[in-house]
C-alpha positions as CSV (number, residue, x, y, z in Angstrom):
1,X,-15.5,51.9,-97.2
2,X,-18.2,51.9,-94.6
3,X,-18.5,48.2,-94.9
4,X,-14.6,47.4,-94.7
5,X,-15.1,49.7,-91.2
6,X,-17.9,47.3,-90.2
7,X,-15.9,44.2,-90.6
8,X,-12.7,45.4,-89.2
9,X,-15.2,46.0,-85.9
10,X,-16.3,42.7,-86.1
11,X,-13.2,41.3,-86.4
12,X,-11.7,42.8,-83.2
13,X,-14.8,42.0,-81.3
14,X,-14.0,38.1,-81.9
15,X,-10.1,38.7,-81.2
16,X,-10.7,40.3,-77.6
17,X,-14.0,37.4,-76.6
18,X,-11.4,34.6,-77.7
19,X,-8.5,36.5,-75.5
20,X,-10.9,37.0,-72.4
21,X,-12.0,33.1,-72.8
22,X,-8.0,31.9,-72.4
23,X,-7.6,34.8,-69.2
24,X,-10.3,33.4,-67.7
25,X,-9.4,29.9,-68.1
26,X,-6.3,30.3,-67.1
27,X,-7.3,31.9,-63.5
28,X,-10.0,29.2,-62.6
29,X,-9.4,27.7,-59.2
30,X,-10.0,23.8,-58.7
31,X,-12.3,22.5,-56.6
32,X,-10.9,21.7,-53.0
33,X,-10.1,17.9,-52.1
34,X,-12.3,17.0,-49.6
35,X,-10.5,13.8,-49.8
36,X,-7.3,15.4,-47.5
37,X,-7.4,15.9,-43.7
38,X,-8.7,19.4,-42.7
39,X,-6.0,21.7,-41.8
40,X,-5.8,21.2,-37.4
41,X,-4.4,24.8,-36.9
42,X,-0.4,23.9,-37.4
43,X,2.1,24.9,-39.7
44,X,3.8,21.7,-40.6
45,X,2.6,18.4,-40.6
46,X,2.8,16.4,-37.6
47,X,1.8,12.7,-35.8
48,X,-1.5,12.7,-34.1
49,X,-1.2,14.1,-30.4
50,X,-2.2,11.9,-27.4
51,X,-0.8,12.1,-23.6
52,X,1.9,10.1,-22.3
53,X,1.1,7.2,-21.1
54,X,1.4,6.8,-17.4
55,X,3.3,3.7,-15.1
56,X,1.6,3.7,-11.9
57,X,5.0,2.1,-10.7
58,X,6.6,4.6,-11.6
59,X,4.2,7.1,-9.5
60,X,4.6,4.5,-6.2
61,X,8.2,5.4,-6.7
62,X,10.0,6.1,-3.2
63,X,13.5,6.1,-2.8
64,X,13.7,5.1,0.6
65,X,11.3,2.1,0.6
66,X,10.6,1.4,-3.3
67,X,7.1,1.9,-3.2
68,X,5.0,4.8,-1.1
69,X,3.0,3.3,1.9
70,X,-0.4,4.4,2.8
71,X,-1.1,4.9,-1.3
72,X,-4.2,2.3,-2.5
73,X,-4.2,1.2,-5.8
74,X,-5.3,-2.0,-7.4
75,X,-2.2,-1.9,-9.1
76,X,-0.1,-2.5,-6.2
77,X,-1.6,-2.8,-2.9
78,X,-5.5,-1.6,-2.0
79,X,-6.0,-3.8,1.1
80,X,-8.5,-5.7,-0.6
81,X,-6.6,-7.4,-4.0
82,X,-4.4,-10.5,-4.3
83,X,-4.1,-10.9,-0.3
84,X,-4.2,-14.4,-0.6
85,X,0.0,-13.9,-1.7
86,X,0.4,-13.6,2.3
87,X,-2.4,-15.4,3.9
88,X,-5.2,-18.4,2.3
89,X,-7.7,-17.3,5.3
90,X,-6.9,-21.0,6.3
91,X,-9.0,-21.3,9.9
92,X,-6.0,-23.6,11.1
93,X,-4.3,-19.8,12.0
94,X,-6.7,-18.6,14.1
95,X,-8.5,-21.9,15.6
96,X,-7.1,-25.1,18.0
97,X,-9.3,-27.8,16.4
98,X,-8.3,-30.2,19.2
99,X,-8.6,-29.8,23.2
100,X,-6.2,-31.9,24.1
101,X,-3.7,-29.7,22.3
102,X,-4.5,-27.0,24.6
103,X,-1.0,-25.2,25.5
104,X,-0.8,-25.9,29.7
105,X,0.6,-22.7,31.4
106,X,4.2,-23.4,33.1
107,X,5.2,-20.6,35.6
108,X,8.8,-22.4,35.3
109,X,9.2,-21.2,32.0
110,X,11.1,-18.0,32.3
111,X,10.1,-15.1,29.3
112,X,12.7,-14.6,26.7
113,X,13.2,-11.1,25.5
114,X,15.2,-11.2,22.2
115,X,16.6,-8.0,21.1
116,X,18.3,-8.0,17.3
117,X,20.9,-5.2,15.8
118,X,19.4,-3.5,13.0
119,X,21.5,-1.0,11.2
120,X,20.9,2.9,11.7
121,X,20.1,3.2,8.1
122,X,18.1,0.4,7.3
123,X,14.7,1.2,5.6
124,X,11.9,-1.5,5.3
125,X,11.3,-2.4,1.8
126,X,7.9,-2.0,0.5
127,X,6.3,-4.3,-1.6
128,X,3.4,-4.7,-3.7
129,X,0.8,-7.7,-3.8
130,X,2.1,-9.4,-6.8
131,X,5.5,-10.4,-4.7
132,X,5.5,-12.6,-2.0
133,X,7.0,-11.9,1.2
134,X,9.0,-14.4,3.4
135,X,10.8,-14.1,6.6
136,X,13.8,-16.0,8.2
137,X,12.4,-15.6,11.6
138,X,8.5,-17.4,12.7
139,X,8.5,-13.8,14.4
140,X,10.4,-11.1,12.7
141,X,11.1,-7.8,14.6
142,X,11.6,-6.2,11.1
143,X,12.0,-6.6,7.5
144,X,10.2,-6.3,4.2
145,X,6.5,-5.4,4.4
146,X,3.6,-4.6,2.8
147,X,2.6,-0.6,2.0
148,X,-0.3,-0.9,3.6
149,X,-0.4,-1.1,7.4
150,X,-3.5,-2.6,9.5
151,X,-6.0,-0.6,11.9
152,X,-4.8,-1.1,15.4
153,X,-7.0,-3.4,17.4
154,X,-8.2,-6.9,18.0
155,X,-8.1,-9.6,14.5
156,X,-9.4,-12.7,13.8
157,X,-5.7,-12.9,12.0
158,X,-3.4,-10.7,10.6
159,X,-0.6,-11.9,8.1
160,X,3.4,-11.2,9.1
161,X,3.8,-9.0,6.0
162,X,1.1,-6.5,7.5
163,X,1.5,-6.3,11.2
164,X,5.7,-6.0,10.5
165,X,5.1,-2.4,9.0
166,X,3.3,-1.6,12.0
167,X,5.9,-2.2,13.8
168,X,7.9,-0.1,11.8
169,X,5.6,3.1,12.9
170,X,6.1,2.0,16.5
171,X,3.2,-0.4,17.7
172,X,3.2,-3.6,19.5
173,X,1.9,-6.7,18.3
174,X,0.7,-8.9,20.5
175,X,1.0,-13.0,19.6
176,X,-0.7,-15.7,20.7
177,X,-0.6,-19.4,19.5
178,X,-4.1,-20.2,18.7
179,X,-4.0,-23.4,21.5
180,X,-2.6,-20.8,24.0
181,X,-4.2,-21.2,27.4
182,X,-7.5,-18.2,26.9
183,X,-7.0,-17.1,30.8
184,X,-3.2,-16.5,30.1
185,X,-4.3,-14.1,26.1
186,X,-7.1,-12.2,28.6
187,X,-4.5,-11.6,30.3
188,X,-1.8,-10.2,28.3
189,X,-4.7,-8.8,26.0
190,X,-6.0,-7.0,28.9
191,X,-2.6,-5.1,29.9
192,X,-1.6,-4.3,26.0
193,X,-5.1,-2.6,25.7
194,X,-4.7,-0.5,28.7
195,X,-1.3,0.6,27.9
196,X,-1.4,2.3,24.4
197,X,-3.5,2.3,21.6
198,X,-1.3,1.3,18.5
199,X,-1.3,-2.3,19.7
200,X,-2.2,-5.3,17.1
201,X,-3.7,-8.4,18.5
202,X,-3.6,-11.6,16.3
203,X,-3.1,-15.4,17.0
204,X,-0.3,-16.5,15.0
205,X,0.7,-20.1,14.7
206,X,3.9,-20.2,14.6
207,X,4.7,-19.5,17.9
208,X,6.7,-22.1,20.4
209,X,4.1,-24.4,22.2
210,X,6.7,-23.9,25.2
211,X,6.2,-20.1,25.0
212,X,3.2,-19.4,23.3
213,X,2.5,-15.7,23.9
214,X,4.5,-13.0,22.4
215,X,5.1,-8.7,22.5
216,X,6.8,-7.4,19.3
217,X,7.9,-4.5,18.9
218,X,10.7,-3.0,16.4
219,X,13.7,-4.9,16.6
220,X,12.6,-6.8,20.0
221,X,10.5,-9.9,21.0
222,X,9.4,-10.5,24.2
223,X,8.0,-14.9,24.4
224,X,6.7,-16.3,27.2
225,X,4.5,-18.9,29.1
226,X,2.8,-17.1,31.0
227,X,1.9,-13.4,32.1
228,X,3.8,-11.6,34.4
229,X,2.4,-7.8,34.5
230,X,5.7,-6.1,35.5
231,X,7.5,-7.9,33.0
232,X,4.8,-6.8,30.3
233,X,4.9,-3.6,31.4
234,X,8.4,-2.9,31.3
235,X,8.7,-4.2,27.4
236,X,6.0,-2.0,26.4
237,X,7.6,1.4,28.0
238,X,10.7,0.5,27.4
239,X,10.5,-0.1,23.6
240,X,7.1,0.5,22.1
241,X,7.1,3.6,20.0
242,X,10.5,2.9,18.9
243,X,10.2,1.9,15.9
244,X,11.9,4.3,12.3
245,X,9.0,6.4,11.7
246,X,6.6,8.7,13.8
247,X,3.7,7.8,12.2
248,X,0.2,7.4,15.1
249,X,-2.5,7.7,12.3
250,X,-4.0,4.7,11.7
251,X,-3.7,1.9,8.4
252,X,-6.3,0.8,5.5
253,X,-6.0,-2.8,6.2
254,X,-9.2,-4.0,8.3
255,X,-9.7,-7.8,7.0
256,X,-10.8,-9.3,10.0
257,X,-10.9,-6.5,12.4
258,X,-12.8,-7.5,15.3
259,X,-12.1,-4.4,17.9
260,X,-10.7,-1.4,16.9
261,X,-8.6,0.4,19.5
262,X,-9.0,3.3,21.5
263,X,-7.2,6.4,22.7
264,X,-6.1,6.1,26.0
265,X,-3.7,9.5,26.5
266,X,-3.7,10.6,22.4
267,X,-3.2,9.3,19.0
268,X,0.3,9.6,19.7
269,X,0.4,7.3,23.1
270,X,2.4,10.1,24.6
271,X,1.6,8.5,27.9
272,X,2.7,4.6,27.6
273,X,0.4,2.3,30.4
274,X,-1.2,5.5,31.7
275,X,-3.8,3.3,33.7
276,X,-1.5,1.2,35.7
């Protein structure tokens, strides 16, 4: 009997270690896959995140003008990219090569001022240096530009599709054809300088032989022979500073600045030809 008890003790010992071997196999956990993507911290799967990518375009967005002025970037217009769309820095637009072509003053050429309508609501377009500009007029009074506008001051040579937007903000530009006679450009350059300080000065090629000085201003021309102070005078009070925009501060465009300009009153010229 003792020995039956033995067995039977035995026997149930062997039962329960073969039972605790199956619960335990049966509750093992697998190894982790370290093959898988670690968990990022969301709930449901999901693309990779990166930021929107952004047009510069569309941040030079203006609704008035198409493209901000007074913004540089390489991708539209820093002053110093691509300028060869508006000018090849050809000498020919700054220099007379021959003396005999020397423009002769004729005080029997009377000045022509030439006055255009413009609309009330027009707005200059603005637009960057991968579009080239062109103009109906050898000396437009307004029009599409570029959206950055020069210093004020003296230049070897500025391009139309600069000096035009200074217009726009109220200066005068001052032309002369580079064979102009130089006592007749002292001259005129003398009384611009005197009477405010957003003036540009630039020889410009285009320009009539017959009439080969020039005042521009926005919307108005003033060509002439030769310089008669009053009549100089007059233009610039009666329609410098007239141009869309209030703008005085100056531009980033300096290629060939030779003299920058001074205050004479202000910034803002409040006082037009104070020293006269």
């Amino acid at each position: 009997m003792h020995t039956q008890n033995k067995y039977w003790v035995v026997s149930k010992l062997v039962i329960f270690c073969i039972l605790l071997t199956v619960a335990s196999a049966q509750f093992d956990v697998p190894e982790a896959d370290t093959s898988e993507e670690p968990w990022t911290g969301r709930w449901m799967p999901h693309p990779p995140y990166s930021e929107p990518e952004t047009n510069i375009i569309d941040v030079l967005h203006d609704r008035e003008h198409g493209v901000k002025m007074g913004v540089k970037t390489t991708e539209c217009d820093d002053a110093k990219t691509n300028l060869t769309m508006d000018w090849d820095y050809s000498p020919s637009d700054y220099t007379c090569y021959n003396y005999n072509s020397k423009i002769v003053p004729d005080w029997r050429i009377k000045p022509i001022l030439e006055c255009e309508n413009i609309p009330r609501y027009y707005t200059g377009r603005h637009e960057c240096m991968n579009k080239s500009i062109h103009y109906d007029s050898a000396v437009p009074t307004y029009g599409t530009h570029r959206p950055l506008w020069p210093r004020y001051g003296e230049y070897k040579f500025v391009p139309r599709q600069r000096w035009v937007h200074s217009l726009e903000h109220g200066a005068v530009v001052m032309l002369y054809h580079p064979c102009a006679n130089q006592l007749e450009v002292n001259r005129l350059r003398h009384l611009v300088i005197r009477c405010l300080r957003r003036h540009i000065i630039t020889p410009h090629a285009l320009l009539d032989e017959e009439r080969p000085l020039a005042l521009v201003t926005w919307g108005c021309r003033l060509t002439m022979s030769t310089v008669q102070p009053g009549i100089v005078q007059n233009f610039i009070k009666q329609h410098a500073l007239q141009g869309p925009e209030k703008i005085s501060k100056d531009g980033q465009y300096d290629l060939g600045l030779k003299v920058a300009a001074q205050i004479l009153t202000d910034t803002d010229d409040s006082i037009l030809c104070p020293r006269h």
